[in-house]
N, C-alpha and C positions, 0 to 999 in steps of 0.2 A: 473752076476748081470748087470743088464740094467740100466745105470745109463744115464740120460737124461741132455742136457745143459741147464741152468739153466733161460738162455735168449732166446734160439732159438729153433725151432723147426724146424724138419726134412724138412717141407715144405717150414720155410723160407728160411734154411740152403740153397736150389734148387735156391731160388729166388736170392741170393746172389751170388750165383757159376757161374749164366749168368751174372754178371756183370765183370767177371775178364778179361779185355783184353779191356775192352772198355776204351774211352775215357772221360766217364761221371767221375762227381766227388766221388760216389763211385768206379767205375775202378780205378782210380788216387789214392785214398786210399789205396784201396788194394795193389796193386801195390807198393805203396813207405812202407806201413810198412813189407810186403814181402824181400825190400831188405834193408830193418833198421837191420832187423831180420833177413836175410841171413848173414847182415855182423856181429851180434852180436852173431852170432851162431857157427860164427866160431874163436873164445876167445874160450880157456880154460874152462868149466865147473870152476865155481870158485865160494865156498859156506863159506867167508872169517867171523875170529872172530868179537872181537871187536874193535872199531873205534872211532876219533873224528867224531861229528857231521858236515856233512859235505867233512868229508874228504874220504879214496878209500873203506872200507869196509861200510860206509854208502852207499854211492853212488852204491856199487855193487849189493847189496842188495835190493837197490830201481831198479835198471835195469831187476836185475833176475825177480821181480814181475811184471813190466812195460812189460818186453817180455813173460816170461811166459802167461799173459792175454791175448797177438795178439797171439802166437803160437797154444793156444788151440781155437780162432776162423780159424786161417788163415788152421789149420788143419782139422775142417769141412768142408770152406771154397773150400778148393783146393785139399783136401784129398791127400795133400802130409803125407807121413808117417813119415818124419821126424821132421816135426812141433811135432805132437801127440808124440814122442821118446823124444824131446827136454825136455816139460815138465814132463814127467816122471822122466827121468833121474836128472833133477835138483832137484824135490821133495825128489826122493828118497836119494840124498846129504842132504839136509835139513832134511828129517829125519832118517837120522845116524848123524846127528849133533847138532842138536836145544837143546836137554836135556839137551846138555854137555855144552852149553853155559849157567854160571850163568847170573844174570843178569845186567845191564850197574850199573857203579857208580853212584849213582847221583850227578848231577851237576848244573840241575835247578827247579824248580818245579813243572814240571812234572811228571809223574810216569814215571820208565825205563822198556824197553824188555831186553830180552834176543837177538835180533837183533839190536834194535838201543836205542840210547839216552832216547829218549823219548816214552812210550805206542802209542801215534796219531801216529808213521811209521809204528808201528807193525799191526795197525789195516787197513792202507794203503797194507799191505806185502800181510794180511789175506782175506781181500775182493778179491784181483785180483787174487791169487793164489788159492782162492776156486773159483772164477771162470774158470781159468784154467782148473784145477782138475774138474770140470763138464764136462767139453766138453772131457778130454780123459779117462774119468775112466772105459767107456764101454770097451775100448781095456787095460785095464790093469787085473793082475790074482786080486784074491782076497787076496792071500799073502801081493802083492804092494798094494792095496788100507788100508789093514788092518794097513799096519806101517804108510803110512800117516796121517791115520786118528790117530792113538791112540800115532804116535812120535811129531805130529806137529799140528793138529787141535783141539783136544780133548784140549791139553795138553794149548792151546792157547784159546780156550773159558772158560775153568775156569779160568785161570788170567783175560781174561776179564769182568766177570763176578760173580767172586769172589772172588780173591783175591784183584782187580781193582773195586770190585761195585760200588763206590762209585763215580768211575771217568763214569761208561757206562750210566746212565743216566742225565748225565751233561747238562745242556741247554747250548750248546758252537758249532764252528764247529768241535771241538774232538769229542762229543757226536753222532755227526752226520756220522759220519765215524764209530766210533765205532758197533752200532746200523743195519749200514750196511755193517760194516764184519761180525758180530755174525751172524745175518737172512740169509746171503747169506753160511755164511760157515754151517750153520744150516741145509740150504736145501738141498747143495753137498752134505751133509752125510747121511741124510735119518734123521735129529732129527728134521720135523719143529716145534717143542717145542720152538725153538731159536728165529724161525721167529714170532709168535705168541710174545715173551718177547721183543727182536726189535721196534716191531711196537706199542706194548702197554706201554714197561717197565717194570720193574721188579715186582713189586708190582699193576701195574694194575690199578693203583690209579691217573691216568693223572698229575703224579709228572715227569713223561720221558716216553721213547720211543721217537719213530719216528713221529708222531702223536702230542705228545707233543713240542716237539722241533720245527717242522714246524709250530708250530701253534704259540709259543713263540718267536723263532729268526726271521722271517717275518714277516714284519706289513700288513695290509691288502693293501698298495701300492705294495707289494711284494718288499721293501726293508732291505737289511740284515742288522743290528744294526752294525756290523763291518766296515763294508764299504764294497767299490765294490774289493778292492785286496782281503780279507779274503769270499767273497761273490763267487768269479769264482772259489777258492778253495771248498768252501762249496758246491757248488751246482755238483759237479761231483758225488760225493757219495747220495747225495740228487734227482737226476734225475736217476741214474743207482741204487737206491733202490727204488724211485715210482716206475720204470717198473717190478721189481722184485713185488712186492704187487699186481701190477695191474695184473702181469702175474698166481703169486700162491694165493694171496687172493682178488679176483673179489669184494667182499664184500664188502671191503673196500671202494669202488670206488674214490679211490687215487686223479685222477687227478682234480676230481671234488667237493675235500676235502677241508675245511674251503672256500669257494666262489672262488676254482680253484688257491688257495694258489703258488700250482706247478707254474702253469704257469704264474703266476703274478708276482712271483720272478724272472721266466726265462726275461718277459719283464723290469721288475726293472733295474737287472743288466746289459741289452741290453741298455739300457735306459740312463746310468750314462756316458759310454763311452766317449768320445773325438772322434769328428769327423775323427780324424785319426787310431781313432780303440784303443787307449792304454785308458789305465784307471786313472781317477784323482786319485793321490797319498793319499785319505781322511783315516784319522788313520792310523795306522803303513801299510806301504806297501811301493812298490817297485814302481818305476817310470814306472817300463818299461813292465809290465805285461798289455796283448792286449787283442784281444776278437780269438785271433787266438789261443788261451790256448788250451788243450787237454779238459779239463771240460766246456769250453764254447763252443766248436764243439760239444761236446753229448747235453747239454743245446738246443742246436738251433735245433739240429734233432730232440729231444725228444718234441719239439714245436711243430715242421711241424708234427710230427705224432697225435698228439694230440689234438691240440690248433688248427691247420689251417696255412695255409700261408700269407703272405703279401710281403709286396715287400721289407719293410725292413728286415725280412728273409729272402728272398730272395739275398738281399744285402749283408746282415753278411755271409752268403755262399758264395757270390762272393769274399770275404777279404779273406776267411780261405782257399777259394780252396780245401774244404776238408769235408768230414761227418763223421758221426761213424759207424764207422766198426759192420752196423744193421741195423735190418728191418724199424728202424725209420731214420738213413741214407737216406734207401732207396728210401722212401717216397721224403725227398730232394731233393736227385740226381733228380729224372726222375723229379718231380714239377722242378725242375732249366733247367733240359733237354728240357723244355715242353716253359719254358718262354724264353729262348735265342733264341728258334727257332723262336717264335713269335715274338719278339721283345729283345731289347739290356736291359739290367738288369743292373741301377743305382746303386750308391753306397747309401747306407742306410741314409736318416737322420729323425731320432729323434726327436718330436715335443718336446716342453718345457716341463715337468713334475714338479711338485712337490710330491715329494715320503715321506708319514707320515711316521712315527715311532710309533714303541712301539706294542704288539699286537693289541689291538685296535685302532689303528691309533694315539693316543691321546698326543703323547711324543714328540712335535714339528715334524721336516721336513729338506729336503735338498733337494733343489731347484736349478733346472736344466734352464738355460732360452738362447734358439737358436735363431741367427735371422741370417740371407741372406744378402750377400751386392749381387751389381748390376753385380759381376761376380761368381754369386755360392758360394762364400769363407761363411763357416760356422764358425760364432763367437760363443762362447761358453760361458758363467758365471755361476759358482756355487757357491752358497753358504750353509752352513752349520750351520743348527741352530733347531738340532734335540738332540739325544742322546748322552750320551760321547761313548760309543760303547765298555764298558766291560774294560778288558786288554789291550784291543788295541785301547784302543781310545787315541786322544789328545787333549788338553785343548786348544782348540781355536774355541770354539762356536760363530757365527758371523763373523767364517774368510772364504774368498774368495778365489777363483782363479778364472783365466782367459785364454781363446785360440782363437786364429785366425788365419790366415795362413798358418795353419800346426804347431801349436807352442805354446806351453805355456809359457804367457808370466809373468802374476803373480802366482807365482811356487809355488805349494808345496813341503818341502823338501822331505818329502817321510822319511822310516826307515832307522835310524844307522843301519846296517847289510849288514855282505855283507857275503849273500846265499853260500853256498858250497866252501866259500873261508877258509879254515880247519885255518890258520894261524892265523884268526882274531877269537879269541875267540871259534871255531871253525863252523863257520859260524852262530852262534847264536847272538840274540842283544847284541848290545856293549852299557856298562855304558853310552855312549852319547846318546841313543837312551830315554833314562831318563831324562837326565841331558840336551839335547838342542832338539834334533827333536820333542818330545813331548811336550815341554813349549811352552805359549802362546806364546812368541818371535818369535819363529820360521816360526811362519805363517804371514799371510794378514790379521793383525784386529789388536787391539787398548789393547796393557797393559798398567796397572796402578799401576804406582809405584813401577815399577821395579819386580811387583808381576805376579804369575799365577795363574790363573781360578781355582777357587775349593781349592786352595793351593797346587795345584799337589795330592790332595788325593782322589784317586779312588770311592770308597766308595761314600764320599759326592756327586763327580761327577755324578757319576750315578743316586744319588736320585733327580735330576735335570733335568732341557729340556729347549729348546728353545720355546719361543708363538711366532707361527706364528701370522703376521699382515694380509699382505696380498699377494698374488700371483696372477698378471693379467699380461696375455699373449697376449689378443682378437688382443691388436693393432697393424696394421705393423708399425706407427713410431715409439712407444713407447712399452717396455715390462719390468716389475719391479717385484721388490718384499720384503718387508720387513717383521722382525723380531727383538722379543725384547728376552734380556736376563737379569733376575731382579735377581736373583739368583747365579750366576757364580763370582761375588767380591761384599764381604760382604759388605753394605751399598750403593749399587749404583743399577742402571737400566741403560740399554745399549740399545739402538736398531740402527738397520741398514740396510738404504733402499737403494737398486741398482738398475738401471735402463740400458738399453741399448737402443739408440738412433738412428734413421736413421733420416740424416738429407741431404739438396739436394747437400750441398758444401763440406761436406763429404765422405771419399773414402768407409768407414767403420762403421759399428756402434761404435757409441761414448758411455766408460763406466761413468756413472756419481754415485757418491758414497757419500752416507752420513752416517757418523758415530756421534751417540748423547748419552751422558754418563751426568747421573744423578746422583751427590753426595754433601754430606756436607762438607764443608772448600777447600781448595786449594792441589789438587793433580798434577802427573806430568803424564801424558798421551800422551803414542809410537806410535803414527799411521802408522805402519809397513808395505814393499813393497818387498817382496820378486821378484827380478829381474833377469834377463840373458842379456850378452851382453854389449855394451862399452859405456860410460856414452859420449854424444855429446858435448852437451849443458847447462847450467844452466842460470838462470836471476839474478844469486847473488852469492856473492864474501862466498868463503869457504878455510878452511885454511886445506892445505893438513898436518899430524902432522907426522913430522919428527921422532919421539919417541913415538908410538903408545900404546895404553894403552887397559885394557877390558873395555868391557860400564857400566859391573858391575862384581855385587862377585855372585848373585847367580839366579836361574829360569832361564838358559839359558845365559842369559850377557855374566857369565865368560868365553863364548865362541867363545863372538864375539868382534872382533878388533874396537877400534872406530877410522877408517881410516881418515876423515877427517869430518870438520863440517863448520857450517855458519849459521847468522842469518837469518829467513826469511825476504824475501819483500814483505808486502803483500801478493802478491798470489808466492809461489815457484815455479818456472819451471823446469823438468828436463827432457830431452832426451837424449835417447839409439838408438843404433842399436841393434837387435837381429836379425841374419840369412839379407835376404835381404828385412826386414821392420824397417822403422821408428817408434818409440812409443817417443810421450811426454804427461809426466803426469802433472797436473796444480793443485795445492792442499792450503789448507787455511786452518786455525780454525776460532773460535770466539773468542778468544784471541787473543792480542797484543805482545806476547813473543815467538812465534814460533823460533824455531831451527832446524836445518834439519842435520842429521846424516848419513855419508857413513859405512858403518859397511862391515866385512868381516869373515865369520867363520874362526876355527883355533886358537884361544885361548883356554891355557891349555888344548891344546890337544897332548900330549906327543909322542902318537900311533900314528898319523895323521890318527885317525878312522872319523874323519870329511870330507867331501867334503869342499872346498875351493869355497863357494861361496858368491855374493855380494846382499848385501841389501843396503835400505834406509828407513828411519824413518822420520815421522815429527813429533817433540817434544813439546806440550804444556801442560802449568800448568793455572792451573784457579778451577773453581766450574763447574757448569755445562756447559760443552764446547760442539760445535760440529765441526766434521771435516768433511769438504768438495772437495769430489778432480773428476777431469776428466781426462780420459785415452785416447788418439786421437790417431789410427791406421794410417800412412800417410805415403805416397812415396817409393820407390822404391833405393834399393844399389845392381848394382853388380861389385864386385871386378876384376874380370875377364876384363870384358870390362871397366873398370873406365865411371861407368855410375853411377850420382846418382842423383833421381826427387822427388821433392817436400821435401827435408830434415828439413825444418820449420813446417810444418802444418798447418792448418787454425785455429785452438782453441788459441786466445790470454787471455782471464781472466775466472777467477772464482769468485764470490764474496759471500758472507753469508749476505744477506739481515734482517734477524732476525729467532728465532727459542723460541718458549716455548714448555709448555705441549700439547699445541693444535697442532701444525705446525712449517715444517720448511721451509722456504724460500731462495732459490740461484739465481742468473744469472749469466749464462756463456755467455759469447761475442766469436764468432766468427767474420773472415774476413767482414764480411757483415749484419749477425743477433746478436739479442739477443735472448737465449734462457731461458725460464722463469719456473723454477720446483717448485711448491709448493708441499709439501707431509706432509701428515696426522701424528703426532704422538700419537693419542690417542688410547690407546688400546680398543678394542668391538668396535669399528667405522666398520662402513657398506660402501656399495654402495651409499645408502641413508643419508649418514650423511654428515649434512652440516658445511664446517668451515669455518673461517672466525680468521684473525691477523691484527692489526694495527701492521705498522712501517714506522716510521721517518715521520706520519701524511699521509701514504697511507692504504688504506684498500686491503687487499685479501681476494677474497670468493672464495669459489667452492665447489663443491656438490660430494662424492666418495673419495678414498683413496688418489689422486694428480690428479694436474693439469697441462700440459706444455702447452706453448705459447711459441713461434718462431715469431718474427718481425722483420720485417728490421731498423739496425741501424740508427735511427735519427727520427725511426717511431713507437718509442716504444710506450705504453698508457700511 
């Protein structure tokens, strides 16, 4: 029986085999998974029971499928005989064993295999291992094909399928994995019955499938409801089943599906990045996951085949040094071969996006805004004020972060979890991941009353969004953008406009931030600063507390230390060092009782499942308050040489001039200017709408969403 691979054909298979010895970045692929997989080849065959999550029979488990999938390309490939023997002989372990494994305990809630913890690996095991099994089933008797198929693939598509129905058309990125192990293991065996149910679903009724799902977890930004960490995972099984559709159902015409869906995700998730390539931690995710992932190298081939080139692909190949092991690869390598000759190939940036949510775009946004200072250094601000994002969202709609110099400097924590550390729960989330990384606390935005967004209930959450205001990028000195959130704590409205500033006394663009909260009677409101690095300076006297207490009992607090405190002055100052830049931040309310709080994780936390790190808060109580603060990038530390310039900065005040329903009004003073931001509060305001505030017997007008003026001190109007 001629059993055909299920990605490649005989003439790509040629085009791929000239590549092996070269220097291009397909060579270099081939090449390093060649000796990943020489040296993983020579372990023990090892087809281990059951395991924690996380721990060596997980982990083995995931390797076997991980190499299996290079062994059956790299044995087209190279037509070495022992890659094509590799997979066999593993399969045929796997099925003299798979039956005999019941299946895992449960322990969270998800469904269990009979290999791991949870159904989503097994559908990970089943995709790469039927592709595998495609590429050497030509050279195997029909004996071996017959036990794999009816000890391990049969046996593995009715659990998904039917004992599991219920989970295979999920609109989740399990769904999406799922969907494309069924179809692809469907095709290895000669049933495309599978792939036809895959791509439409079980019932045929646009309730799931593949089709449905892309069409529901991306919005027509091509941004995933998850975030970008759960997004690089989605989109591996999501780009390597388009090409399977595109290859066995033309019909379809896949890439060109909901207005090129594919590829508007691929740019999405290109798009969120951090100039240094890692991804903002937004909803549960991991700090440290890059654009160098295995699923974001097929992601950028499967582009250049499809989509076309540009230079910021171009770019993302130059980070990864690397394509996929494929004809869409291919296409890369030589376009990169074609452009280094020609000329030197930059690193990738980014224009500012804002990426809707929801499937029709309609579910608020998360707003990306880059700007250049005068030596290349890419600043970075996002903010989030779109979806809660499912399971894995967190309650901090309207919180921030920020980078520049290679460095995030208002952090998000990222997820309680620590990945394949077997010890901690067995590398699953840890009760803090509940209990602090997900509460509003834990981010860059403004709680109320000690409370979190939604109440911490999922559910509600979701039936919520953020209203974008507005998003303008046109300016180089100026680039903003705000959002309200009326819905997220019962009885109030929130919104919050950021801007970032090139100004000429400045090293850096300057972040200026206003936070404005609308409610009845006197509340107490956290304007929260997730930070890195050693506190310099301050403008006011704070009492370090010898007998450190929580800042509260519940939504996070109870986990964090109230290190020390102090009343504000006016406007608060604080500087840091992080790595070898200065940051001082300059912040105020519209109240007269501000208080400023050093905080530290690490309360009631018994496991030390917490990172140990520092925050600060500005604390005010009033009625409707706004908070207003600026972030100045400035000077230079290196320890090495005891070199340190400009450690002050030039940003001396901040002030809040007045703020209603219409407008809000600030001046920050620098060395030499004043800087004057009016910004629009009204929601449905246009370009063309004109505003206009008295205060203290001055008038402001201006026409569009905000106004800045820059004057020299002594020559203001």
């Amino acid at each position: 029986m001629k059993t055909q691979p299920i990605l490649l054909t005989d003439t790509e298979v040629e085009l791929l085999r000239k590549e092996v010895g070269k220097p291009s970045l397909l060579g270099k692929s081939i090449e390093k998974h060649c000796k990943e997989l020489d040296a993983f080849m020579r372990l023990p065959l090892d087809v281990p029971g059951h395991g924690e999550a996380g721990g060596y029979e997980h982990n083995r488990h995931k390797q076997n499928y991980t190499y299996m999938n290079l062994a059956g390309r790299l044995f087209l490939i190279t037509q070495e005989e022992k890659y094509a023997q590799f997979v066999k002989d593993l399969l045929a372990i796997y099925a003299e064993k798979y039956l005999t494994f019941d299946f895992h305990v449960q322990k969270n809630t998800n469904p269990t295999g009979r290999l791991f913890h949870q159904i989503l690996n097994e559908h990970c095991w089943l995709m790469f291992a039927s592709l595998a099994y495609s590429c050497v089933a030509s050279t195997m008797t029909d004996a071996e094909r017959e036990q794999v198929i009816t000890r391990i693939f049969e046996p593995m598509l009715d659990m998904f399928t039917v004992k599991y129905a219920h989970d295979f058309d999920r609109i989740h990125n399990h769904g999406i994995w799922a969907v494309a192990a069924v179809g692809i293991c469907g095709l290895a065996i000669g049933k495309p019955e599978y792939l036809e149910m895959s791509v439409y679903g079980q019932d045929r009724n646009e309730t799931g499938g593949f089709l449905t799902q892309i069409s529901e977890l991306f919005a027509p930004s091509g941004y995933y409801m998850e975030g970008p960490y759960y997004h690089r995972y989605a989109i591996r099984p999501t780009c390597v089943f388009a090409e399977v559709i595109h290859r066995h159902m033309p019909e379809v015409d896949i890439y060109n599906y909901k207005d090129k869906v594919i590829g508007n995700t691929i740019q999405a998730m290109l798009a969120t990045a951090y100039p240094n390539g890692e991804f903002p931690a937004l909803n549960d995710a991991s700090r440290s996951m890059s654009i160098t992932d295995m699923g974001v190298q097929v992601a950028v081939s499967v582009y250049s085949q499809h989509y076309g080139l540009n230079d910021n692909i171009l770019g993302m190949a130059k980070i990864q040094d690397a394509v996929w092991m494929h004809p869409c690869g291919l296409t890369l390598s030589q376009a990169y071969d074609q452009a280094t000759a020609q000329r030197r190939i930059g690193l990738p940036f980014w224009p500012s996006v804002e990426l809707n949510e929801g499937p029709d775009g309609d579910k608020g946004a998360q707003g990306f805004i880059r700007m250049q200072d005068n030596t290349g250094d890419v600043t970075q601000l996002v903010m989030n004020y779109g979806q809660h994002g499912m399971g894995h969202g967190n309650f901090d709609t309207l919180g921030i972060s920020f980078f520049n110099r290679g460095q995030e400097v208002l952090r998000e924590y990222g997820f309680c979890r620590w990945v394949n550390v077997e010890p901690k729960f067995g590398g699953r989330y840890l009760d803090e991941n509940k209990s602090y990384a997900r509460q509003t606390i834990a981010h860059n935005g403004v709680t109320i009353d000690e409370q979190c967004q939604n109440q911490f209930n999922v559910e509600r959450a979701d039936s919520v969004h953020g209203l974008p205001h507005f998003f303008n990028v046109e300016g180089e000195k100026i680039k903003g953008m705000s959002a309200f959130a009326n819905d997220h704590y019962d009885g109030f409205a929130m919104q919050r406009s950021v801007f970032m500033v090139q100004h000429e006394e400045l090293e850096a663009p300057l972040l200026i931030d206003l936070y404005r909260l609308n409610g009845e009677g006197e509340h107490q409101y956290d304007y929260s600063h997730q930070y890195d690095g050693q506190i310099i300076r301050t403008n006011f006297d704070y009492q370090a507390h010898q007998e450190v207490e929580t800042l509260g009992d519940d939504f996070g607090y109870q986990h964090l230390w109230n290190i020390a405190s102090g009343a504000q002055n006016d406007t608060a100052l604080i500087s840091w060092l992080q790595g070898h830049t200065y940051y001082t931040w300059l912040g105020t309310s519209s109240n007269d009782n501000g208080e400023v709080i050093f905080t530290r994780t690490g309360a009631n936390d018994p496991s030390f499942n917490l990172r140990s790190e520092p925050a600060f808060l500005l604390r005010s109580k009033g009625e409707n308050t706004l908070f207003a603060s600026a972030l100045e990038t400035h000077g230079y530390f290196n320890e090495e040489f005891e070199q340190s310039v400009n450690a002050r900065g030039t940003v001396k005040d901040i002030r809040i001039l007045g703020h209603d329903s219409t407008a809000s009004v600030i001046e920050i003073d620098t060395a030499a200017s004043r800087i004057t931001l009016m910004v629009s509060n009204q929601q449905g305001a246009t370009e063309q709408t004109e505003h206009k505030i008295d205060i203290l017997g001055k008038t402001y007008s201006w026409t569009g969403f905000y106004s800045l003026e820059i004057s020299a001190l002594g020559q203001e109007k």
